[in-house]
Every structure is written in structure tokens, then in C-alpha cells.
C-alpha positions in Angstrom: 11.6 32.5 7.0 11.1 29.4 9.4 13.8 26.8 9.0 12.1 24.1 10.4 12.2 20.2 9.9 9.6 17.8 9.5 9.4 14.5 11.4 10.8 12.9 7.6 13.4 15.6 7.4 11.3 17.7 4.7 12.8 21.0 4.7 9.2 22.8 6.0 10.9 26.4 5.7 11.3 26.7 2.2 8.5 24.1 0.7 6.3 25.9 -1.6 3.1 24.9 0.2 4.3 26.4 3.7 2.1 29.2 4.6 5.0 31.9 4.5 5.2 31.2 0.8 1.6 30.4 -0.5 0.3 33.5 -0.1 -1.4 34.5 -3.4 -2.6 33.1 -6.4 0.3 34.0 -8.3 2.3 31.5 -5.6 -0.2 28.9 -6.3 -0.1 28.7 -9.8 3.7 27.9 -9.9 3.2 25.9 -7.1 0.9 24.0 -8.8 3.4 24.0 -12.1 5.9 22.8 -10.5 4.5 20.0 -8.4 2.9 18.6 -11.5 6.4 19.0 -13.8 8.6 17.6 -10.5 6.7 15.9 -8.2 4.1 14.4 -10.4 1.0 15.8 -8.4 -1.3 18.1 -10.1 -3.0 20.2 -7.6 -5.6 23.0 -8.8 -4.5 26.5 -7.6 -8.0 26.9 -6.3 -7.7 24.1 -4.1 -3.8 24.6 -2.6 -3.9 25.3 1.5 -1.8 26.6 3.3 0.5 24.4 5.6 1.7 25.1 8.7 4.5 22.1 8.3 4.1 18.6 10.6 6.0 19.7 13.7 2.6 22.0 14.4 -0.4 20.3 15.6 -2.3 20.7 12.0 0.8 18.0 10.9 0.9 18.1 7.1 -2.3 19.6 5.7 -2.8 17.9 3.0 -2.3 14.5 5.2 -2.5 14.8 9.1 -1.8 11.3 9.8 1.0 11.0 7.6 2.8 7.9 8.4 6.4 8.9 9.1 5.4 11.6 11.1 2.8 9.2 13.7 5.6 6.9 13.7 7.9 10.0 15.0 5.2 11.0 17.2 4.7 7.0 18.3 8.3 7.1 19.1 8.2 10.2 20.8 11.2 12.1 19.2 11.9 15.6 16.8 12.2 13.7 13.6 13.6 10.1 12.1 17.0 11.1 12.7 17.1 10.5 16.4 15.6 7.1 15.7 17.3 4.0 15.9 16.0 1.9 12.8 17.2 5.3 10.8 17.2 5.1 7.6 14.4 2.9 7.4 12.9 2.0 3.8 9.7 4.3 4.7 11.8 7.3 4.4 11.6 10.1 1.7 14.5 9.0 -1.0 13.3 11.8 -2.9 16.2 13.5 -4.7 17.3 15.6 -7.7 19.5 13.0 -9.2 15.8 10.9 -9.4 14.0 14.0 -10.6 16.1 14.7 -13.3 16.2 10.8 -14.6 12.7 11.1 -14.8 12.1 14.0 -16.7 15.0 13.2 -18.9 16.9 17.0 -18.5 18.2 19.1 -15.3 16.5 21.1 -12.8 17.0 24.8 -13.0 18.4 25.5 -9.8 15.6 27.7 -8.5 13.0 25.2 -9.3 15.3 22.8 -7.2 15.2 24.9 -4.4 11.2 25.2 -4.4 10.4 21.5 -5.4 13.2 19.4 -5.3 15.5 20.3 -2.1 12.6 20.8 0.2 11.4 17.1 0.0 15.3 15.6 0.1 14.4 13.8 3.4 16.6 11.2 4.0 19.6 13.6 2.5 18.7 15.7 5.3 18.4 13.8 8.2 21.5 11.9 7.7 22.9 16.0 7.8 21.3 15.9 11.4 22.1 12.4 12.2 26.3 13.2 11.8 25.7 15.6 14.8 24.2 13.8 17.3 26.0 11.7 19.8 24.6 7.6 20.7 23.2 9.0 23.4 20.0 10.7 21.9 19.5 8.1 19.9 16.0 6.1 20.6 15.4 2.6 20.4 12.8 2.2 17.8 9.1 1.2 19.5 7.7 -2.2 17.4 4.1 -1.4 16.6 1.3 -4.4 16.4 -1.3 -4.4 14.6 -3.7 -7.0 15.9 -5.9 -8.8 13.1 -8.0 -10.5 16.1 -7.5 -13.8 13.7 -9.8 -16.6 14.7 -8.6 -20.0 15.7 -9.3 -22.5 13.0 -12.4 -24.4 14.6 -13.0 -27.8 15.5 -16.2 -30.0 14.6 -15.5 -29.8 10.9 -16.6 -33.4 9.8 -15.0 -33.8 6.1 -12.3 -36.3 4.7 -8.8 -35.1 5.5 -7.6 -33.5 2.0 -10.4 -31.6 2.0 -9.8 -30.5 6.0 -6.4 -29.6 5.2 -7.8 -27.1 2.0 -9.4 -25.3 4.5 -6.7 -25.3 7.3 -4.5 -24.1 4.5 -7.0 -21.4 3.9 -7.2 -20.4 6.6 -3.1 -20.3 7.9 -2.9 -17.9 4.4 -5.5 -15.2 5.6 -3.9 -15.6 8.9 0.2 -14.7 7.7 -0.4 -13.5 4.5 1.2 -10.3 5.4 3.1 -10.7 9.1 2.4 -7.5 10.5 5.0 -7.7 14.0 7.9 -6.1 14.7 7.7 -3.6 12.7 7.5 0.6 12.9 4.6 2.6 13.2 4.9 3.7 9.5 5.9 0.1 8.1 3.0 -1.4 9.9 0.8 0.8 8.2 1.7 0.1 4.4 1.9 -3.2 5.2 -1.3 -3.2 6.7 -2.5 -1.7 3.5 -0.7 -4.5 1.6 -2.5 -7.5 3.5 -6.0 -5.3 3.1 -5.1 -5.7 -0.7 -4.4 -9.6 -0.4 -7.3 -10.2 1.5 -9.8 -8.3 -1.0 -8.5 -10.3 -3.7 -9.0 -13.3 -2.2 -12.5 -12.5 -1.5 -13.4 -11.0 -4.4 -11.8 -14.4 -6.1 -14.3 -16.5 -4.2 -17.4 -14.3 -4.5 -16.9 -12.9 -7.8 -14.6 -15.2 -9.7 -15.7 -18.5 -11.8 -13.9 -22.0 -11.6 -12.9 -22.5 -14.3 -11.5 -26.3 -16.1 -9.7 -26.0 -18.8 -7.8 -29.5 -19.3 -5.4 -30.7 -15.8 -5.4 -26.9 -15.2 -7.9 -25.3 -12.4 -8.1 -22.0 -11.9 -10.9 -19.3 -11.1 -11.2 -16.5 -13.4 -11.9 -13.2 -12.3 -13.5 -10.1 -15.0 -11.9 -7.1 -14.9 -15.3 -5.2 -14.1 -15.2 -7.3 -11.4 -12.1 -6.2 -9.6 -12.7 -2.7 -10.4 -16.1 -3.0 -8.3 -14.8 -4.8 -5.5 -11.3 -3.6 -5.6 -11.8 -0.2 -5.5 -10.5 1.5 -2.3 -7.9 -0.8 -1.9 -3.8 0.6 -2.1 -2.7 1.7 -5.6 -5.5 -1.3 -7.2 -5.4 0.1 -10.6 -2.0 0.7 -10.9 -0.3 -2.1 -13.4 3.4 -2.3 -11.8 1.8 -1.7 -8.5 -0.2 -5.4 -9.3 2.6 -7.4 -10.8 4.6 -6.9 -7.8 1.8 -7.8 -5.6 1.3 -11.1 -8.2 5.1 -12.1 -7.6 4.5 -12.1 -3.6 1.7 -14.3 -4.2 4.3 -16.3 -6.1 5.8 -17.0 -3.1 2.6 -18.0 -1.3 2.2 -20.8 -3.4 -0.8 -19.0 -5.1 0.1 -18.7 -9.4 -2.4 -15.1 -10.3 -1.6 -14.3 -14.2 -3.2 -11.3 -15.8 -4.7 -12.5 -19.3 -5.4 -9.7 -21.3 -8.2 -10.3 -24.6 -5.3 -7.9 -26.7 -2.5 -6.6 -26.8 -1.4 -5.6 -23.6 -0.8 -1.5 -24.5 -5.1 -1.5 -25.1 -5.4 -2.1 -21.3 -3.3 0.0 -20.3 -3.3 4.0 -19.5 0.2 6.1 -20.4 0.7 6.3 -16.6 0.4 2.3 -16.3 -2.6 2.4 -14.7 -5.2 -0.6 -15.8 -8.5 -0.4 -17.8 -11.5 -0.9 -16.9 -12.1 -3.5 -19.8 -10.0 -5.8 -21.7 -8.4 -8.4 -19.5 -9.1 -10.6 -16.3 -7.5 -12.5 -13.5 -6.7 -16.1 -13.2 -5.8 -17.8 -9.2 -4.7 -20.8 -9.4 -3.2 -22.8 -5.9 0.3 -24.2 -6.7 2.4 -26.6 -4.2 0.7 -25.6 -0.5 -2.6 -26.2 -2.1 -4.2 -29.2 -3.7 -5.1 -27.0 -6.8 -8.9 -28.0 -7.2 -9.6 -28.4 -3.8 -7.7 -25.2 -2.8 -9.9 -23.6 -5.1 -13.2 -25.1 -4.1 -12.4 -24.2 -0.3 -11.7 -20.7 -1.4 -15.0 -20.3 -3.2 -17.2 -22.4 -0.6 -16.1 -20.4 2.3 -16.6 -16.9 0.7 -19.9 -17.9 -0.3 -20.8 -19.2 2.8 -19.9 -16.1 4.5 -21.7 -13.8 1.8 -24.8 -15.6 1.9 -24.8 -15.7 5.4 -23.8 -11.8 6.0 -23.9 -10.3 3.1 -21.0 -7.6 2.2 -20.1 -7.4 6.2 -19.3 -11.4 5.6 -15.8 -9.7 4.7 -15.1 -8.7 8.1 -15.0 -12.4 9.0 -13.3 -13.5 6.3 -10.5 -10.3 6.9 -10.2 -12.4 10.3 -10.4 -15.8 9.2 -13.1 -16.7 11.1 -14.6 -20.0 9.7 -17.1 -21.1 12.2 -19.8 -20.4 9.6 -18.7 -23.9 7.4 -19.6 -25.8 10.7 
């Protein structure tokens, strides 16, 4: 049996999916068993391939552009241990001690073997790591991601408070997520990240309604709405996945409560995932925005843009490209 190593230190020798072990449907039905019960994936036996691990030229079958492993590749070395920026917080913390805390009872120790101890990644590459000197050790390669941003253009003729909304506008789509100096694989989910951000925003200004309610100003946004628009997006539905993404806006200067119409167990799924129904978003603009006229700006320019081009007006928005309010 192969021992070989992936590029995130995945033990590709003895994982259940490599093709030395998947070989009949017997193999794919635990297989299937116990990446449900263990890993939380619930593959159909039918549909299991066999891989041939991420150090072949297939990479990981079930996803050949895995991050970790084009960032190994970027950086042209065997796996993440030879890399400087090891450990990084992209790599596999996978572990038996987090297994067993979330299934509330120990692993039996064969089931450990098949679908715990394979995916161990950064346990095994710090094993690799002890044994290699400083000398073959590689300086980790930043990765840009350019968002060809567009200058903020001159000729706007409007009073200054109302300039400034849209300068401020416009410096958020452009840093909203900083993608430099960063790894291959970090880039990527950040990239993902910002692709999130952005949609919202856009969605808020086509989608959403302005909304007065007393000195507050906000624009409300239907859940049926962001399912529609939001879809495709990284981990959208997913309730803890959006409250973390709410408290980075936080820091933006941009206040995004979810206001369910019940109680907040109706909206939600076992697995923390969000309804389709039930609840809806409010944006308001705290201290870097004039709160009305952040809003207004917001809404003008995304209208603007989707009368103008239709659904491809979000590739200018994605770039911040506001000569259409000229």
C-alpha cells in the first residue's frame, strides 16, 4: 500500500477514497458511513471515485484545484511542510480530539485509522517538518489577486457631503477585503470572502428598500431576496457563517442586523443553515458614512449601473467603476 503525502499532509496511502482501497461496493458503502458519521460529508456509494491522491496529476478527485495543494504547486515544493509561512491557518486542523467532541463519544480505533488519521494534516507535517534542516525550507511566494479597481473619477458636479458618500463608496468596494501579501490558498478564500461582501452590497442597493423608521435609516433586504441573488456565493445560507461575516462589517463602519418575523429557531435548519422565509436584512452606514446619504449613494449607484447594464452592471460595481454617475 502507497504511503504517500498530499501537498496538506493528508495521509493519501491509507484514505478510504484512494484507489487501492475503493475497490467495490462493499468499500463504498462504509466509506460512505463513515464520512457521513466523521467527516460530516454524505457521499452516495454510487457516486464515490476513485482517487489517485494530489501528488498525481488528477490532484484530489473530488477537487482538482484544491487550494492548499495550488498553493504547494504555486510555491513549487512536495507539500506545506517545506514552506516557510508553515503552519499557516489554511491548513487541515482536522483531528481525533475534534472528532470525538463533536460526536460526543470515542472513535473506535479502526474507524480512526480510515476516517480520522488520514486527514490529520497539520499533525503530520509538523512529523515531516522536525526532519528537515533550514535549508530546504522555501520562502513563501505572496500571491495578488488583482481586482483591476477603477480610480474614483473626476467631473462629479454635487455638493461635497454628498461627493464624499460616494468616495466613501467607493474606498469600501475598493479594501473591503485587502487581498496582498498573502498565499496562494489564503488569497483564494479571501477572495471568496470579498465576492460575498460585494454581492451583498449589490444586492442591498438593487434589491433592498430604504427604509425610515424615526432618526434611524436603514435599507431592508427580504429574505427571498438574498436567496436569489446570493446564491452561489461562499457558505450564503449558512447562519454562523453570516454572523461572522456581519461582525467584519462591524468593523467597516457598516451596522447589518438579521431581524427575524419569529422566533429565531423557525428560521433556522438543525444544521444552522437559514430559511428561505421568515426574516430579512437591515444595512445601515455607522461612523465612516453619513447614514442617509451613505445609503442613498449605495442605492443610486447600483441602480444606475443595473439600468444601465443589466445583471453584468455587477462586474462594474465588483470593480468600483463609477463613471456611469457622471
Amino acid at each position: 500500500m502507497s504511503t504517500a503525502v498530499g501537498k496538506c499532509g493528508c495521509l493519501c496511502g491509507i484514505c478510504s477514497l484512494n484507489k487501492e482501497n475503493l475497490l467495490t461496493m462493499e468499500d463504498k458503502i462504509r466509506t460512505s458511513e463513515g464520512m457521513s458519521k466523521y467527516l460530516n460529508w454524505t457521499p452516495k456509494p454510487d457516486k464515490l471515485k476513485q482517487c489517485w491522491g494530489c501528488q498525481s496529476d488528477q490532484g484530489f478527485k473530488y477537487q482538482p484545484k484544491c487550494n492548499m495543494r495550488m498553493c504547494a504547486i504555486y510555491n513549487e515544493i512536495e507539500n506545506c511542510a517545506y514552506c516557510s509561512a508553515f503552519p499557516c491557518q489554511d491548513i487541515q486542523s482536522y483531528s481525533r480530539e475534534l472528532v470525538e467532541k463533536r460526536i460526543g463519544k470515542p472513535v473506535p480505533e479502526e474507524d480512526y485509522k480510515s476516517f480520522v488519521k488520514p486527514y490529520e494534516g497539520a499533525k503530520n507535517l509538523e512529523k515531516i517538518k522536525k526532519n528537515l534542516t533550514e535549508d530546504r525550507i522555501v520562502k513563501m511566494k505572496p500571491y495578488l489577486i488583482d481586482l483591476k479597481i477603477v480610480d474614483f473619477p473626476e467631473g462629479f458636479v454635487l455638493p461635497e457631503n454628498e461627493l464624499d458618500a460616494y468616495r466613501s463608496i467607493h474606498g469600501l468596494l475598493a479594501t473591503i477585503e485587502p487581498l496582498k501579501n498573502l498565499s496562494y490558498a489564503r488569497a483564494q478564500v479571501m477572495k471568496k470572502e470579498r465576492d460575498y461582501f460585494v454581492k451583498l452590497l449589490w444586492t442591498m442597493g438593487i434589491k433592498g428598500k430604504i427604509q425610515l423608521e424615526g432618526d434611524k435609516e436603514h435599507i431592508k433586504l427580504a429574505s427571498s431576496d438574498y436567496f436569489s441573488e446570493m446564491k452561489g456565493t461562499r457558505f450564503y445560507s449558512n447562519y454562523t457563517s453570516m454572523q461572522k461575516r456581519i461582525d467584519f462589517l462591524k468593523n467597516k463602519g457598516i451596522g447589518i442586523e438579521l431581524v427575524p418575523e419569529t422566533d429565531m429557531d423557525k428560521i433556522l435548519t438543525p444544521t444552522k443553515g437559514l430559511r428561505k422565509e421568515g426574516w430579512s436584512l437591515e444595512i445601515s452606514f455607522g461612523d465612516k458614512l453619513d447614514a442617509l446619504l451613505g445609503i442613498k449613494a449605495l442605492v443610486q449607484y447600483s441602480e444606475k449601473l443595473f439600468k444601465k447594464h443589466g445583471k453584468r452592471g455587477f462586474r462594474y460595481f465588483t470593480r468600483a467603476d463609477m463613471r456611469v454617475l457622471i
